[in-house]
C-alpha positions in Angstrom: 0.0 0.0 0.0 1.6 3.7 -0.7 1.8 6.0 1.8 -0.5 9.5 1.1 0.8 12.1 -0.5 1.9 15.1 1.5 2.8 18.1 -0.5 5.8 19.3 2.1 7.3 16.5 1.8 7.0 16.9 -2.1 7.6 20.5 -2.7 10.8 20.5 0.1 12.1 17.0 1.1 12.2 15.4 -2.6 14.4 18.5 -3.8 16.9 18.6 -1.0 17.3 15.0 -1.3 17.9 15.4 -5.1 20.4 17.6 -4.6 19.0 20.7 -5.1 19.2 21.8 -1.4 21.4 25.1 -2.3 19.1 26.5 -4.9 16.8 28.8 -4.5 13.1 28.4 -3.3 12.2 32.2 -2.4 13.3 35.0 -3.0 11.9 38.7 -2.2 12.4 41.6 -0.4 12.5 39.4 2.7 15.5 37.5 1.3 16.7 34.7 -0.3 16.1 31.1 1.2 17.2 28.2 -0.5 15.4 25.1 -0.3 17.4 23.7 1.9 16.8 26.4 4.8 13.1 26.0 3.9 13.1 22.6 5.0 14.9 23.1 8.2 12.7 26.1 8.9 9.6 23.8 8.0 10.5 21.3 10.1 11.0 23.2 13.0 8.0 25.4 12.4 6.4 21.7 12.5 7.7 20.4 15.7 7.1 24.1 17.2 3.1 23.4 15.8 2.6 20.1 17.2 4.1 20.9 21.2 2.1 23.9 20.7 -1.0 21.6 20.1 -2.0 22.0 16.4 -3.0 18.7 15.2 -3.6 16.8 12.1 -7.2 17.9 11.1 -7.5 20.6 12.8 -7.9 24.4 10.8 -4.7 27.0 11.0 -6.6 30.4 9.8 -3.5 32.1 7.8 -3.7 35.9 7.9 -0.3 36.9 6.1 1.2 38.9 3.5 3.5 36.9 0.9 6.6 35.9 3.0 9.1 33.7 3.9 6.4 32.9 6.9 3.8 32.4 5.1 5.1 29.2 3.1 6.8 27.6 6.3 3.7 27.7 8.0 1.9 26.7 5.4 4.1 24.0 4.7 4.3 23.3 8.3 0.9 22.7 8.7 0.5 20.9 5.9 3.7 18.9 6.7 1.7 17.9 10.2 -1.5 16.9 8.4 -3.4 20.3 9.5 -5.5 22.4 7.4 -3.9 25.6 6.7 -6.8 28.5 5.6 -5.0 30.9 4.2 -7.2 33.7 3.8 -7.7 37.5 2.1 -5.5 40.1 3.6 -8.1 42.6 2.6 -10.7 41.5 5.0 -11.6 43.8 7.8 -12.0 42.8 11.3 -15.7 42.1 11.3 -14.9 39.9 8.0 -11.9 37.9 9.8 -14.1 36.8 12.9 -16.5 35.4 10.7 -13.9 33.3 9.0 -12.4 32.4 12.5 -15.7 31.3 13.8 -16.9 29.2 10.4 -13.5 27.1 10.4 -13.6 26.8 14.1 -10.0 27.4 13.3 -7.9 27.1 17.4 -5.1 28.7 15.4 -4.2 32.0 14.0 -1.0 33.4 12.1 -0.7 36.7 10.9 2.4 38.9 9.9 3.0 42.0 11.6 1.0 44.7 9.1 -2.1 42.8 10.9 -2.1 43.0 14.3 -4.3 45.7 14.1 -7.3 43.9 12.3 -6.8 40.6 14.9 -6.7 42.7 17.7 -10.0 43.9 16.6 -11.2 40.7 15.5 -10.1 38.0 17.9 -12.2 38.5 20.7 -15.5 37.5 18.6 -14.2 34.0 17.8 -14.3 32.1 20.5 -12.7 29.0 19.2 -9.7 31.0 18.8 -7.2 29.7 21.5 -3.5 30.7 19.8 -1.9 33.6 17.8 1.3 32.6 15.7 2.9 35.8 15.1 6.6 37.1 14.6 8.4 38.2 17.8 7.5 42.2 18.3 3.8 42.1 16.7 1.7 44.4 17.8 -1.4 42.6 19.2 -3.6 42.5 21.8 -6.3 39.9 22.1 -6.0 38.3 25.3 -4.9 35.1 24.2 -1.6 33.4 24.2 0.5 34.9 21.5 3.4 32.5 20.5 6.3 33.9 18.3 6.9 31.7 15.2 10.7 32.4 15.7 10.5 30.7 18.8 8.3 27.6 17.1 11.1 27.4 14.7 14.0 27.6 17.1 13.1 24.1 18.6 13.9 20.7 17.2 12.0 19.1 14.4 9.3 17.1 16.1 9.1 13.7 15.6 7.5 12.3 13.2 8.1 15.5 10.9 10.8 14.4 8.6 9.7 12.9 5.2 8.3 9.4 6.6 6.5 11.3 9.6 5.4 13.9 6.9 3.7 11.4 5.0 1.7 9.5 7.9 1.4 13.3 9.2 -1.5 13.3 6.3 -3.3 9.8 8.3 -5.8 11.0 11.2 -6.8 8.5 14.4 -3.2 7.4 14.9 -1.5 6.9 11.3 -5.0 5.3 10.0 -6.3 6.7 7.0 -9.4 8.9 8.0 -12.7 7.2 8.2 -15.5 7.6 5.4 -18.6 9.3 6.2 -21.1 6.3 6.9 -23.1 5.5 3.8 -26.5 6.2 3.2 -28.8 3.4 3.0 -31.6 4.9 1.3 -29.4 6.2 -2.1 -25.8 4.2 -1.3 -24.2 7.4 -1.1 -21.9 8.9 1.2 -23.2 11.3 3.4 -21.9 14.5 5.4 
């Protein structure tokens, strides 16, 4: 049986292991990353995720401008079997808490040029449990604010290298998630 496909592991492990570890992956006015300091980044931003709590399944509401942070913790996520929601930057405050509250997401990144529009917003979700933010963001929403640097200082968690990557992507334990039960009146699967 193959294992599930888990797009971290193919956009970041599968290159470094190739040999294309120095090359570039991003580049901006944030700096240049190669791939292979995206994967080390990703990996710690994973392990950082998961003894924070996040866990496969569960919603990350992504609230960031194009950055280097914004594809580690997307990857991250992803990389951990969670659900990253990126959403529009656009949105205003009233806009965001909606989103929060239909994803139910626990989690919230944002970059810095948004604390503002959380601050306003966080305190009509409340599902909202964590903010994922770079050190020195202005925010205030009563609720634990967590510095990505800090996530990504720490060790890669286990089970977050390319074999944990891929049974990251399994719910219940490494067990491909259930099917909704079937329908007996049409045979269908129901949600």
């Amino acid at each position: 049986m193959s294992e599930p496909f888990n797009a971290s592991t193919y956009l970041l492990d599968r290159p470094v292991a190739a040999g294309h570890g120095p090359r570039l992956a991003l580049t901006g006015i944030a700096g240049d990353v190669t791939y292979a300091q995206l994967l080390d980044r990703v990996t710690r931003l994973a392990g950082g995720l998961r003894r924070l709590g996040v866990r496969p399944e569960q919603r990350l509401l992504m609230f960031m401008a194009d950055s280097p942070w914004f594809v580690a913790t997307f990857l991250a996520a992803l990389r951990i079997g969670a659900v990253p929601v990126p959403v529009s930057t656009m949105v205003r405050p009233d806009a965001l808490a909606e989103l929060l509250r239909d994803s139910r997401a626990a989690f919230l990144a944002l970059t810095p040029e948004f604390g503002e529009v959380v601050s306003a917003a966080a305190p009509a979700a409340p599902e909202l449990a964590h903010v994922l933010a770079p050190a020195g963001t202005p925010l205030s929403v009563g609720l634990p604010v967590h510095a990505l640097e800090e996530l990504a200082a720490g060790p890669p968690g286990a089970g977050c290298g390319p074999a944990g990557a891929r049974r990251a992507g399994r719910g219940r334990a490494g067990r491909r998630p259930r099917r909704p039960p079937r329908n007996p009146a049409d045979g269908k699967s129901g949600v």
